[in-house]
PDB file with one MODEL, atoms N, CA, C and O in Angstrom:
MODEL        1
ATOM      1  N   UNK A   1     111.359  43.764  78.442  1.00  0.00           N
ATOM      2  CA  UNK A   1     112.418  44.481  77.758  1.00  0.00           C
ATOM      3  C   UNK A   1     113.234  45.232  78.799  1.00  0.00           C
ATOM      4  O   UNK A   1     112.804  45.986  79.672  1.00  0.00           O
ATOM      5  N   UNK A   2     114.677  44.834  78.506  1.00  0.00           N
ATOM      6  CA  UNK A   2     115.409  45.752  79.772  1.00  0.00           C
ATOM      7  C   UNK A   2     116.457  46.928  78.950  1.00  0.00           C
ATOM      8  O   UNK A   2     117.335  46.746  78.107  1.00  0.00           O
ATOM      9  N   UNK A   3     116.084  47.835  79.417  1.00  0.00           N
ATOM     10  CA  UNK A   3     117.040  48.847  79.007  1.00  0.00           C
ATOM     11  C   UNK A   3     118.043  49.964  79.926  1.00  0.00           C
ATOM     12  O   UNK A   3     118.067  49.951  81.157  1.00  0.00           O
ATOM     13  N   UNK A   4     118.463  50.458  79.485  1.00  0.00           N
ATOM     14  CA  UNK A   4     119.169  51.792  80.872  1.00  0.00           C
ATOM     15  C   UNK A   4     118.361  52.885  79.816  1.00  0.00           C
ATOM     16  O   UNK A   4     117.582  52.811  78.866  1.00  0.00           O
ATOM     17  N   UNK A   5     119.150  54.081  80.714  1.00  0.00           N
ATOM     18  CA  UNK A   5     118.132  55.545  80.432  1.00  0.00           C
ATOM     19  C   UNK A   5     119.040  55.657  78.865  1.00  0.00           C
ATOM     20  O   UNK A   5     118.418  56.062  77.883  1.00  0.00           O
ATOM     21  N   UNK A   6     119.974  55.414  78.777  1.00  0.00           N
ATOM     22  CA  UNK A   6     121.259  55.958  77.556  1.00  0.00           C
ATOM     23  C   UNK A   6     120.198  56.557  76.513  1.00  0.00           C
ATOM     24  O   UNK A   6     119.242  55.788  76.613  1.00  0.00           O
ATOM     25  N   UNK A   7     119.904  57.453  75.645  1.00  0.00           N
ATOM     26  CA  UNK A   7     119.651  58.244  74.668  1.00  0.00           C
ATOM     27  C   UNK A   7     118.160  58.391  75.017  1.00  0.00           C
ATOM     28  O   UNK A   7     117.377  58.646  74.102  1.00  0.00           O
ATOM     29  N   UNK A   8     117.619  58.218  76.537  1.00  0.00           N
ATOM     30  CA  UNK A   8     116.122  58.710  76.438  1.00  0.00           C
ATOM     31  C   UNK A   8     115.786  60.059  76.611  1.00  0.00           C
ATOM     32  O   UNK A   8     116.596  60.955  76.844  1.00  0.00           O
ATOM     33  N   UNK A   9     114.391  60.203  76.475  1.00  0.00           N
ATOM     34  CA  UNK A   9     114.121  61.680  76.862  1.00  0.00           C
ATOM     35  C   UNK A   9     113.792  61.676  78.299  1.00  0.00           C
ATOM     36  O   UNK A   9     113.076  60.774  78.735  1.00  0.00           O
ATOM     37  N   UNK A  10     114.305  62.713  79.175  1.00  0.00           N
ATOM     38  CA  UNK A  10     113.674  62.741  80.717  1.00  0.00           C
ATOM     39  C   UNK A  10     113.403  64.060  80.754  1.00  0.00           C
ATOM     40  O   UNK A  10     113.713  64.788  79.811  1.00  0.00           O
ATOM     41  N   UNK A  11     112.687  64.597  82.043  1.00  0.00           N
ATOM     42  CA  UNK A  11     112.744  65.287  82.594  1.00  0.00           C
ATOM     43  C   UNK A  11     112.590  65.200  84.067  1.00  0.00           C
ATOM     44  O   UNK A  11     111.912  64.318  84.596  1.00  0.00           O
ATOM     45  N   UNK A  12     113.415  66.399  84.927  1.00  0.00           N
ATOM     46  CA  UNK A  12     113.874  66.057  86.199  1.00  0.00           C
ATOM     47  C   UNK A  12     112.222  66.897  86.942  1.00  0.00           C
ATOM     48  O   UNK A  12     111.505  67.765  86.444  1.00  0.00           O
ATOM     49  N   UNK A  13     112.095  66.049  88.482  1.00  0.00           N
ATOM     50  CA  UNK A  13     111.250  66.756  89.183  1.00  0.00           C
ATOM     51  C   UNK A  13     111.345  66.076  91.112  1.00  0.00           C
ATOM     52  O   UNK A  13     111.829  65.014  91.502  1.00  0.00           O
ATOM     53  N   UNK A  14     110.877  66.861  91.687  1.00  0.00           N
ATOM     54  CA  UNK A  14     110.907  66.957  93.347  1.00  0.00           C
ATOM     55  C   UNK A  14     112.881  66.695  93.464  1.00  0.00           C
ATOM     56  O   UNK A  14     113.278  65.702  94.074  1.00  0.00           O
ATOM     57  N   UNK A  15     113.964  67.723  92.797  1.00  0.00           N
ATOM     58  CA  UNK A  15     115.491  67.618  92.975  1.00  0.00           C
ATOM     59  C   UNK A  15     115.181  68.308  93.962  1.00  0.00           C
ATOM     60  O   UNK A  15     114.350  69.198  94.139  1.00  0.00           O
ATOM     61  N   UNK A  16     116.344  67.538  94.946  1.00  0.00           N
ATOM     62  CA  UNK A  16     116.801  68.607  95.971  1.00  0.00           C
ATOM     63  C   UNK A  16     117.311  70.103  95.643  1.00  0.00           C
ATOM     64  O   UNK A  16     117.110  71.161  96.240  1.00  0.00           O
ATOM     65  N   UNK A  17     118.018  69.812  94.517  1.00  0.00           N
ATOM     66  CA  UNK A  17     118.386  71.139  94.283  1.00  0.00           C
ATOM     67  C   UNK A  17     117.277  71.642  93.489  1.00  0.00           C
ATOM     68  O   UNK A  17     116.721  70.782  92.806  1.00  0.00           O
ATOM     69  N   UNK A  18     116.906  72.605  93.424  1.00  0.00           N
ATOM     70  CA  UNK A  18     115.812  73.522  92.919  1.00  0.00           C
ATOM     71  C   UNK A  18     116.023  73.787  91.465  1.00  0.00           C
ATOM     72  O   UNK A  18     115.201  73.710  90.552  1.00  0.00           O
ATOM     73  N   UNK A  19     117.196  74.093  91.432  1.00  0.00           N
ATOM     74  CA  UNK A  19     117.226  74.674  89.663  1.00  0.00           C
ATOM     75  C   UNK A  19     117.385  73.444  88.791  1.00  0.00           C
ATOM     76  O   UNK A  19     117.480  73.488  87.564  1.00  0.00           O
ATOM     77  N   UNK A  20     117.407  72.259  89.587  1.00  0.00           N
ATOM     78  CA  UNK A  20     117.043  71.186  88.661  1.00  0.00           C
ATOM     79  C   UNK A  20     115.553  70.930  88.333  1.00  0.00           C
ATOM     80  O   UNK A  20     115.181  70.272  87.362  1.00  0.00           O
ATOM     81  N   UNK A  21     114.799  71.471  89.173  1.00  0.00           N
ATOM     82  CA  UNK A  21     113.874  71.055  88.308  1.00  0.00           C
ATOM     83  C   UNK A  21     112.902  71.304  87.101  1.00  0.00           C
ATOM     84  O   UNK A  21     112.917  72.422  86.586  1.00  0.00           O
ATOM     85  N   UNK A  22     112.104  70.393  86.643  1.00  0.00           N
ATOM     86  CA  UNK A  22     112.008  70.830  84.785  1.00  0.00           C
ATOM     87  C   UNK A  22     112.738  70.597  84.032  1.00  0.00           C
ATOM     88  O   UNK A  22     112.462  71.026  82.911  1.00  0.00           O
ATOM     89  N   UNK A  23     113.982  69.854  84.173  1.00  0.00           N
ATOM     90  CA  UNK A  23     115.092  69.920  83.094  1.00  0.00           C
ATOM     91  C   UNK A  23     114.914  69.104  82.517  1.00  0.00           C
ATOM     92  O   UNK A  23     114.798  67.957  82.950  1.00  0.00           O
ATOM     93  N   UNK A  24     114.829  69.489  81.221  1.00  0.00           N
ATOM     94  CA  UNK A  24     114.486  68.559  80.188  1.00  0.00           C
ATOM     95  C   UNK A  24     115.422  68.212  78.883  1.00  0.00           C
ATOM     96  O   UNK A  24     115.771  69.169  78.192  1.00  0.00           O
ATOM     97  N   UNK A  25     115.780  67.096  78.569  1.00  0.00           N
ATOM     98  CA  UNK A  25     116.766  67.113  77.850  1.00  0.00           C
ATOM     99  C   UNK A  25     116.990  65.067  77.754  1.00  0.00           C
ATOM    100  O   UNK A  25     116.255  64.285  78.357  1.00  0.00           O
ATOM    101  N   UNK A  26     118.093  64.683  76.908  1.00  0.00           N
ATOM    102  CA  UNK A  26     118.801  63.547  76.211  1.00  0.00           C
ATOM    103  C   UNK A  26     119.588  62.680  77.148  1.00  0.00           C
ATOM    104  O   UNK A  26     120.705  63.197  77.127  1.00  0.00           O
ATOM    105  N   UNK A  27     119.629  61.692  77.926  1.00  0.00           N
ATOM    106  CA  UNK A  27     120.998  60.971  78.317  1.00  0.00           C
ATOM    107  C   UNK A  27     121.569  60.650  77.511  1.00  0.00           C
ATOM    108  O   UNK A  27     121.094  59.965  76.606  1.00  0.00           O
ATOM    109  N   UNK A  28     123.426  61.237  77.587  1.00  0.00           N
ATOM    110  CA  UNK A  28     124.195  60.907  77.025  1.00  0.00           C
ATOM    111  C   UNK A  28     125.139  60.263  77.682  1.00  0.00           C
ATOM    112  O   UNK A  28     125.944  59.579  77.049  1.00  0.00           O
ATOM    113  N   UNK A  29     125.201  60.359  78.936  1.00  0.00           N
ATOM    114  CA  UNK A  29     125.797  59.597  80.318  1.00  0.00           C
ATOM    115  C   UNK A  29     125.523  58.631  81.287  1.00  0.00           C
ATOM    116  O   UNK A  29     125.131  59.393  82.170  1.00  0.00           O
ATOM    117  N   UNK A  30     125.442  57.564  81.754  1.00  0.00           N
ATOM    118  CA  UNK A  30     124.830  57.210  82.990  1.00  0.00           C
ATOM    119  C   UNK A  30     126.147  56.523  83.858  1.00  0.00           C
ATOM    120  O   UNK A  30     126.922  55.656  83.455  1.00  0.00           O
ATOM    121  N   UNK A  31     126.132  56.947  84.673  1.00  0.00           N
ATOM    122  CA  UNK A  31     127.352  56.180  86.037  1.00  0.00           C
ATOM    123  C   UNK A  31     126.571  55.474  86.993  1.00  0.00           C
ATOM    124  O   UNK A  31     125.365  55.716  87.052  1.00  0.00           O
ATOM    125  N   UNK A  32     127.175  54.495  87.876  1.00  0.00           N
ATOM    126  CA  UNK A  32     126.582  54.128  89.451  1.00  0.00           C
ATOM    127  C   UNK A  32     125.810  55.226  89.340  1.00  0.00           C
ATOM    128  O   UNK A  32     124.821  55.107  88.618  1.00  0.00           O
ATOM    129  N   UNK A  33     126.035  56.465  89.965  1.00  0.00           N
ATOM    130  CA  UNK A  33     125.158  57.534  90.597  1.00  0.00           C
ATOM    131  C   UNK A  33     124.955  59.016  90.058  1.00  0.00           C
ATOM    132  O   UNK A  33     124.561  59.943  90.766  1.00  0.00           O
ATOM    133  N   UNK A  34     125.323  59.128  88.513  1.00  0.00           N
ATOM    134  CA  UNK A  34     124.871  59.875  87.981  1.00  0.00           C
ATOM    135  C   UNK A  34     124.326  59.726  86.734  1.00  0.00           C
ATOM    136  O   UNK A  34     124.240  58.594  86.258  1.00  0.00           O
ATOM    137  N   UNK A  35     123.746  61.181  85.812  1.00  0.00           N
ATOM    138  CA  UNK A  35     123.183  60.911  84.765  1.00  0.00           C
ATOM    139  C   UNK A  35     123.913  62.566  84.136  1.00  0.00           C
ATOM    140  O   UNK A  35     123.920  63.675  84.671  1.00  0.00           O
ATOM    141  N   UNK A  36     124.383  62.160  83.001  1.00  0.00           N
ATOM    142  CA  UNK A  36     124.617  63.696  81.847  1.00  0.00           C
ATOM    143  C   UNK A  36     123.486  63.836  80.943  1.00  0.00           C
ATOM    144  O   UNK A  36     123.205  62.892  80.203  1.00  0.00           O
ATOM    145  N   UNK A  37     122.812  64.899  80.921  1.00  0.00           N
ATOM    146  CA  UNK A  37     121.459  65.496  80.247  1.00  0.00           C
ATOM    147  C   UNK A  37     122.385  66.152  79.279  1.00  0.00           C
ATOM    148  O   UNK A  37     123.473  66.698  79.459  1.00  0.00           O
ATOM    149  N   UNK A  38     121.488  65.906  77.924  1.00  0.00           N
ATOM    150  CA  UNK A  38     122.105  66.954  76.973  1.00  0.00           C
ATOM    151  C   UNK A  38     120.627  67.977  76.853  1.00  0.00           C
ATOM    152  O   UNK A  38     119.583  67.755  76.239  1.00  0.00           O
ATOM    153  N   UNK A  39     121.043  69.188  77.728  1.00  0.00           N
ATOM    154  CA  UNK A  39     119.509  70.041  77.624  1.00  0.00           C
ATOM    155  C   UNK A  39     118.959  70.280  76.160  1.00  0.00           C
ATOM    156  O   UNK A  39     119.656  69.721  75.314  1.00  0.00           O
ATOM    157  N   UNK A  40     118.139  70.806  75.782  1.00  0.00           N
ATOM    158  CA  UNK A  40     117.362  71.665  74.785  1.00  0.00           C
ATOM    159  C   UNK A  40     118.123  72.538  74.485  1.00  0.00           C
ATOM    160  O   UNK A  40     117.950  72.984  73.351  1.00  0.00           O
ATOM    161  N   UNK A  41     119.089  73.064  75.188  1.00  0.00           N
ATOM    162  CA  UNK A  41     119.326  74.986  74.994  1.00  0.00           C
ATOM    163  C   UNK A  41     120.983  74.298  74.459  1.00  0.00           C
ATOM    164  O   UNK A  41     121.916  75.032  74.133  1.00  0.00           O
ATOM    165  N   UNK A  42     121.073  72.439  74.468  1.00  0.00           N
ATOM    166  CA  UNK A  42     122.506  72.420  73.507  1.00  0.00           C
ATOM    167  C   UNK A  42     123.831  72.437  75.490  1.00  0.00           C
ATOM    168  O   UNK A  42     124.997  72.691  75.189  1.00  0.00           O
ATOM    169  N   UNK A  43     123.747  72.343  76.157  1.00  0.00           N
ATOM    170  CA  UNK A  43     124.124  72.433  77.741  1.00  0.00           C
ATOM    171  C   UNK A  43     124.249  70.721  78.277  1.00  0.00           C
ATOM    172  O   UNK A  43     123.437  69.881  77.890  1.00  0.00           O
ATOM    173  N   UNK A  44     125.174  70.455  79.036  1.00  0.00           N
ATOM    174  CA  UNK A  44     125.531  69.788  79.231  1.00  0.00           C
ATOM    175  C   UNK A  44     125.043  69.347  81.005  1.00  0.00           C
ATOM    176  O   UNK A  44     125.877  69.777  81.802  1.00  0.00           O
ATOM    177  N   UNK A  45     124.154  68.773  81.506  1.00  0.00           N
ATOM    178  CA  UNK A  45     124.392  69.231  83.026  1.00  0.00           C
ATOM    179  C   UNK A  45     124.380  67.634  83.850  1.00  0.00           C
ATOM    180  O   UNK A  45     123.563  66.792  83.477  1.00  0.00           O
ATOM    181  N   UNK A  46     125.194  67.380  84.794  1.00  0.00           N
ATOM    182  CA  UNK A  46     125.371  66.572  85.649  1.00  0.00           C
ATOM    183  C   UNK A  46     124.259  66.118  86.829  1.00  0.00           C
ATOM    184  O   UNK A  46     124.173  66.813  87.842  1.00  0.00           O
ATOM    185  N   UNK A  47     123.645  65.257  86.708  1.00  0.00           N
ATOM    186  CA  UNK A  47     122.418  65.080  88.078  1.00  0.00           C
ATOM    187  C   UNK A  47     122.583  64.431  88.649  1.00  0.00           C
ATOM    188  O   UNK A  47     122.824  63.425  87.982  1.00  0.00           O
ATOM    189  N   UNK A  48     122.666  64.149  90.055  1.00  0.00           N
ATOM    190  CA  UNK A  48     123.109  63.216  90.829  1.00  0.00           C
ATOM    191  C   UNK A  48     121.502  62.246  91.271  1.00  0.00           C
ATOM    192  O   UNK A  48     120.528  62.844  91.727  1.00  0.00           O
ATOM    193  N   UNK A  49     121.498  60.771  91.037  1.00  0.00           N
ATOM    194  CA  UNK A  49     120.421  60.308  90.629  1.00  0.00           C
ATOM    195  C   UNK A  49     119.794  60.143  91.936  1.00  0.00           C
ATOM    196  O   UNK A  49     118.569  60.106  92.050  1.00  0.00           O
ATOM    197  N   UNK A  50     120.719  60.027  93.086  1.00  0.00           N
ATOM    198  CA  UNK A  50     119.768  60.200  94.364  1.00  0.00           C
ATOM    199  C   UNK A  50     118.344  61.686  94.727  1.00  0.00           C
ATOM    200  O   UNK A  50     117.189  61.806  95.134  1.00  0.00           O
ATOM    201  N   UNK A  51     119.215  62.304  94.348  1.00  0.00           N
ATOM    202  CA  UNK A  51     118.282  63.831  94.255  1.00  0.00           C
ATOM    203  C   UNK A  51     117.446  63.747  93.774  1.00  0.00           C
ATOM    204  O   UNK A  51     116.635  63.581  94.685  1.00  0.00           O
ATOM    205  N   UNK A  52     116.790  63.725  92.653  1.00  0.00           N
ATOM    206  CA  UNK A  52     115.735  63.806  91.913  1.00  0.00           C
ATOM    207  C   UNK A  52     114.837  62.711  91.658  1.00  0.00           C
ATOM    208  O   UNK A  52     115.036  61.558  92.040  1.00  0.00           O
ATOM    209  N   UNK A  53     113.799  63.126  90.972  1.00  0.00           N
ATOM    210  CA  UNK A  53     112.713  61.812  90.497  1.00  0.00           C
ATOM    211  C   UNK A  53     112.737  62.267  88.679  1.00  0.00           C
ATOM    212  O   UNK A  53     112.641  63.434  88.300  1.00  0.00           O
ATOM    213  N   UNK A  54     112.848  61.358  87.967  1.00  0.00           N
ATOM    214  CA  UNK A  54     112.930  61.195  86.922  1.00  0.00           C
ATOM    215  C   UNK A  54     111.223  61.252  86.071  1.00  0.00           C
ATOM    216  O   UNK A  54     110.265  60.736  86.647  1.00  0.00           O
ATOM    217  N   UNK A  55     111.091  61.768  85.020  1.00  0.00           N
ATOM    218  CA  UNK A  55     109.740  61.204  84.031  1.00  0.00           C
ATOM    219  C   UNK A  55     110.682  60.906  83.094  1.00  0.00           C
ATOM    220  O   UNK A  55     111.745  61.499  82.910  1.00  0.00           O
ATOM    221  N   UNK A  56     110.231  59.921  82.483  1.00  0.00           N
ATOM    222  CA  UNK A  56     111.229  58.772  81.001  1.00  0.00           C
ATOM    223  C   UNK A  56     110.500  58.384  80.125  1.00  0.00           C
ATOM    224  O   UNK A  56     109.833  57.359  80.273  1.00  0.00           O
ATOM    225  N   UNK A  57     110.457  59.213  78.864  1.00  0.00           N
ATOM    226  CA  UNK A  57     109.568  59.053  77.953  1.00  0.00           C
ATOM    227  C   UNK A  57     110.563  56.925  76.703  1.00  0.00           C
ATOM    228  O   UNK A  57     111.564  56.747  76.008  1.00  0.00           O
ATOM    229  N   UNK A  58     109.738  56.284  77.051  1.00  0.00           N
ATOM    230  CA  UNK A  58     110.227  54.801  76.563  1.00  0.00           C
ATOM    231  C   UNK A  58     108.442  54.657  75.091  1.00  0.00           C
ATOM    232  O   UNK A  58     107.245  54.697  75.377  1.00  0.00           O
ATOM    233  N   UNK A  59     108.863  54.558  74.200  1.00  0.00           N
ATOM    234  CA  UNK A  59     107.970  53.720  73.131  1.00  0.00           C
ATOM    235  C   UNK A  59     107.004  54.931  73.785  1.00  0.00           C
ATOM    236  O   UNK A  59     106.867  54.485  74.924  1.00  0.00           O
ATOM    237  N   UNK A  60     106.629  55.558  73.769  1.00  0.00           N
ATOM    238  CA  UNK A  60     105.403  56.872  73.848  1.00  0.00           C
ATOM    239  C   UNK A  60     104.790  56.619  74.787  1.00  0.00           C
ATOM    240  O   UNK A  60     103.611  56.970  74.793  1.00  0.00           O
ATOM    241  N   UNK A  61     105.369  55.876  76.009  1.00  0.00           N
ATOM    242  CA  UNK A  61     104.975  56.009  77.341  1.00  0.00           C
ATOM    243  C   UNK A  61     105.321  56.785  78.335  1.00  0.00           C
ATOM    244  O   UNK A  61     106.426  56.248  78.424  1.00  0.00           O
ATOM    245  N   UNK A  62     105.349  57.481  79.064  1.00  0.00           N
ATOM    246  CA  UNK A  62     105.870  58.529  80.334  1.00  0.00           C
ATOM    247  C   UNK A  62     106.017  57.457  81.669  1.00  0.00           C
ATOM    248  O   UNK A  62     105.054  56.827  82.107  1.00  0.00           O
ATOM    249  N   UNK A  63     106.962  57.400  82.051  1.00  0.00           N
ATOM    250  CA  UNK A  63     107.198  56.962  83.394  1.00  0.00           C
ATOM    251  C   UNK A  63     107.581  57.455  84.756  1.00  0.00           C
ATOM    252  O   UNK A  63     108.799  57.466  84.578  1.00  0.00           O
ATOM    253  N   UNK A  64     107.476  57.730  85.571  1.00  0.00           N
ATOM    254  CA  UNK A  64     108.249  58.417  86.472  1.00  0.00           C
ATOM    255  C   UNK A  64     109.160  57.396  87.382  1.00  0.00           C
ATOM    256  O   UNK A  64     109.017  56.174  87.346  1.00  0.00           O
ATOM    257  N   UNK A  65     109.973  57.979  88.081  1.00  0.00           N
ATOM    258  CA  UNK A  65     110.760  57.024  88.215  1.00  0.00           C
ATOM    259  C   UNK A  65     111.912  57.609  89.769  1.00  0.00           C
ATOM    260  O   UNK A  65     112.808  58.413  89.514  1.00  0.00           O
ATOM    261  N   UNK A  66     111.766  57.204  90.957  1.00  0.00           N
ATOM    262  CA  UNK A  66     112.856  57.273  91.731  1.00  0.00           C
ATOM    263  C   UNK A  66     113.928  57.380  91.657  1.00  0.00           C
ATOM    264  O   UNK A  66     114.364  56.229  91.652  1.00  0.00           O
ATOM    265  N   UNK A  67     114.894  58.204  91.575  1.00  0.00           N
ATOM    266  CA  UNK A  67     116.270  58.286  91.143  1.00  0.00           C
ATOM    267  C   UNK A  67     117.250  57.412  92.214  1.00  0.00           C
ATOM    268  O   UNK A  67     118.372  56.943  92.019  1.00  0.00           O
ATOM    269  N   UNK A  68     116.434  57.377  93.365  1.00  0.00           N
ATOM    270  CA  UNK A  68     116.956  56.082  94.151  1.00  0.00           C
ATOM    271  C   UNK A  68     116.930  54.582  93.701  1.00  0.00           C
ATOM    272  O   UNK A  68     117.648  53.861  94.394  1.00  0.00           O
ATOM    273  N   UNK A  69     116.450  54.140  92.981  1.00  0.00           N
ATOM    274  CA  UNK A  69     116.042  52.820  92.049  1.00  0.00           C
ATOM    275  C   UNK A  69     116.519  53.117  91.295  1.00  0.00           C
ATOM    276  O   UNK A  69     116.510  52.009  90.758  1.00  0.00           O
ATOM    277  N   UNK A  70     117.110  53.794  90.517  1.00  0.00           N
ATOM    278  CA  UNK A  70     118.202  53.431  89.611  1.00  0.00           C
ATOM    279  C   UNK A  70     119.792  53.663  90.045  1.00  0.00           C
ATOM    280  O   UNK A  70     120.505  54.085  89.135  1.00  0.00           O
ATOM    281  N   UNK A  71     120.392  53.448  91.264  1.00  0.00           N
ATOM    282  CA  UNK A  71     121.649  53.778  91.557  1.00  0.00           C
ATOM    283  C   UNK A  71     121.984  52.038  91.678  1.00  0.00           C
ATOM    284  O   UNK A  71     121.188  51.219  92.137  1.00  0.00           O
ATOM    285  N   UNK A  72     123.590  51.676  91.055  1.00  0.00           N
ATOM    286  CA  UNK A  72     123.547  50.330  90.888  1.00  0.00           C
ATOM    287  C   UNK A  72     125.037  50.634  92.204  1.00  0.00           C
ATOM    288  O   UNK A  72     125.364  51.743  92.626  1.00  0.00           O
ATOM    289  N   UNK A  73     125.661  49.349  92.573  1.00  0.00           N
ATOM    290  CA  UNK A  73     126.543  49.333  93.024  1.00  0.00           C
ATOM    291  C   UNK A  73     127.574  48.437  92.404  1.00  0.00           C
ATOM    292  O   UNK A  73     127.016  47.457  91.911  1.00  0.00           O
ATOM    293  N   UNK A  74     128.936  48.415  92.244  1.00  0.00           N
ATOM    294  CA  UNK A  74     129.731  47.744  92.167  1.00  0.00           C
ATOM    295  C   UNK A  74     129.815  47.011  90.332  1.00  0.00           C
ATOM    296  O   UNK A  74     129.609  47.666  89.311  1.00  0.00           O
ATOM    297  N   UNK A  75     130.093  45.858  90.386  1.00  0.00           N
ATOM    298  CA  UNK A  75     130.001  44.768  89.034  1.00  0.00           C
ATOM    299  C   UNK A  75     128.863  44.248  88.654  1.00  0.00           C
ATOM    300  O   UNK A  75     128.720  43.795  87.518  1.00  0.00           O
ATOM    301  N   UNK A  76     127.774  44.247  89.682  1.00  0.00           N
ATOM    302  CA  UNK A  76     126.733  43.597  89.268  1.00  0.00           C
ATOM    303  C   UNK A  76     125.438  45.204  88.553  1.00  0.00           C
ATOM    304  O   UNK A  76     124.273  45.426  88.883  1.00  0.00           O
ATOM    305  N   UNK A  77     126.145  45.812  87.761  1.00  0.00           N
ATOM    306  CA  UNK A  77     124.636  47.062  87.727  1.00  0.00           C
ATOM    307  C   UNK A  77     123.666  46.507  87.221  1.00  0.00           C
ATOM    308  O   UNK A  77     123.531  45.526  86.491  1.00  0.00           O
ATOM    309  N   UNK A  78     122.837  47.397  87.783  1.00  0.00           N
ATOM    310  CA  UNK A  78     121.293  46.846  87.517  1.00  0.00           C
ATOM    311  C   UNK A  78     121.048  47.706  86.156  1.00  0.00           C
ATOM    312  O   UNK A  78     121.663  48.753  85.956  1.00  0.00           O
ATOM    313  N   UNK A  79     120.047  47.149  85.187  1.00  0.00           N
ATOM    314  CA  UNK A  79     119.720  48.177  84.325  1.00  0.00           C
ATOM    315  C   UNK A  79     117.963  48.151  84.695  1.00  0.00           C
ATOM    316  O   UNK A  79     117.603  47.227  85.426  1.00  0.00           O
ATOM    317  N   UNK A  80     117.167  48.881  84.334  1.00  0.00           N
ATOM    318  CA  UNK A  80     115.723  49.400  84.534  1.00  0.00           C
ATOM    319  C   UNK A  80     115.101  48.973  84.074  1.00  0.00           C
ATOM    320  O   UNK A  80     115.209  49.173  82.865  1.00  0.00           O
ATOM    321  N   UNK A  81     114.044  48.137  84.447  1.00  0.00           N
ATOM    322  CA  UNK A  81     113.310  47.581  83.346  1.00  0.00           C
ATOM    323  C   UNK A  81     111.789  48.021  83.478  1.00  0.00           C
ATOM    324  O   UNK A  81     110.964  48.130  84.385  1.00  0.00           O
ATOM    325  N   UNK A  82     111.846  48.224  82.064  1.00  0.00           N
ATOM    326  CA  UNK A  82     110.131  49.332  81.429  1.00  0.00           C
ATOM    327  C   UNK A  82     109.454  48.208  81.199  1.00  0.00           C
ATOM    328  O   UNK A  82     109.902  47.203  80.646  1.00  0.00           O
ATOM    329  N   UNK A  83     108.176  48.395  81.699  1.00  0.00           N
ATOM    330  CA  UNK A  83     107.386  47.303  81.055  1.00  0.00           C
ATOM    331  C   UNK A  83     106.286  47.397  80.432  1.00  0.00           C
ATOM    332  O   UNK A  83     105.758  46.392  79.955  1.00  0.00           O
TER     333      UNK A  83
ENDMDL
END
């Protein structure tokens, strides 16, 4: 089954930036190299997918996930596949 992150649950962990981490919340966004979280607290926040490592709750499984492995380039994007 191949899917992208679009309406999963994540939460962010080891971000470069610090106050990303723990953030927990909805994709409502995904680009080449970013992701829009819709937080808990109703907040909107921008993550740049190189920075961080992802957990991705798919069918009541937890995944974690390299935010480097999911950056696509160009026409050909890759989407993620859960297995």
């Amino acid at each position: 089954m191949v899917n992208s992150l679009l309406f999963k649950f994540i939460t962010t962990t080891k971000c470069r930036n610090n106050s990303l981490n723990g953030l927990n919340g909805i994709v409502i966004d995904e680009t080449a190299n970013t992701i829009k979280v819709l937080t808990l607290t109703g907040s909107v926040k921008t993550i740049i997918k190189e920075d961080c490592w992802f957990y991705v709750n798919v069918d009541g499984c937890t995944y974690l996930i390299n935010g480097r492995k999911l950056i696509t380039k160009g026409k050909g994007r890759k989407t993620f596949k859960f297995v």
